[in-house]
C-alpha positions, 0 to 999 in steps of 0.5 A, a space after each residue: 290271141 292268148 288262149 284259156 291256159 295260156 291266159 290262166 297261167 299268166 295270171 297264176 305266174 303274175 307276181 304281186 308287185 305286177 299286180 300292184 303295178 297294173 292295179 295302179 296303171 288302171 286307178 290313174 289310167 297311166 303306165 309308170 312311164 306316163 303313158 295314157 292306157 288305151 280303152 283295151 289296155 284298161 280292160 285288159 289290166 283289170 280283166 287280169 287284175 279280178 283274176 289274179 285277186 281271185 286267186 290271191 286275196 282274201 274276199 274283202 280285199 277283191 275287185 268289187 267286193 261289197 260289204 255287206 255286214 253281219 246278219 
């Protein structure tokens, strides 16, 4: 079991073609080798994608961002 800091300095070291590469994986459900993911490899992959995009892009551009216009 990987702890907090281990974790968060996993995410902070991850570089952005790994990201991309996972967010992928998550999207087809597929390892570039064609591998199916597991329900916990799912998981995982975008638990560290969320982290990493927190980090790393603007708020538009994050898991789950909804739009929702100018007021």
């Amino acid at each position: 079991m990987v702890n907090a800091m281990d974790y968060q300095k996993m995410i902070e070291s991850m570089s952005a073609e790994t990201f991309h590469s996972l967010r992928h994986a998550v999207e087809v459900g597929k390892w570039p080798d064609g591998k199916v993911l597991s329900p916990e490899q799912r998981h995982n992959a975008l638990q560290a994608i969320i982290a990493w995009g927190e980090q790393h892009l603007p708020a538009h551009e994050r898991v789950g961002f909804i739009d929702k216009g100018r007021k």
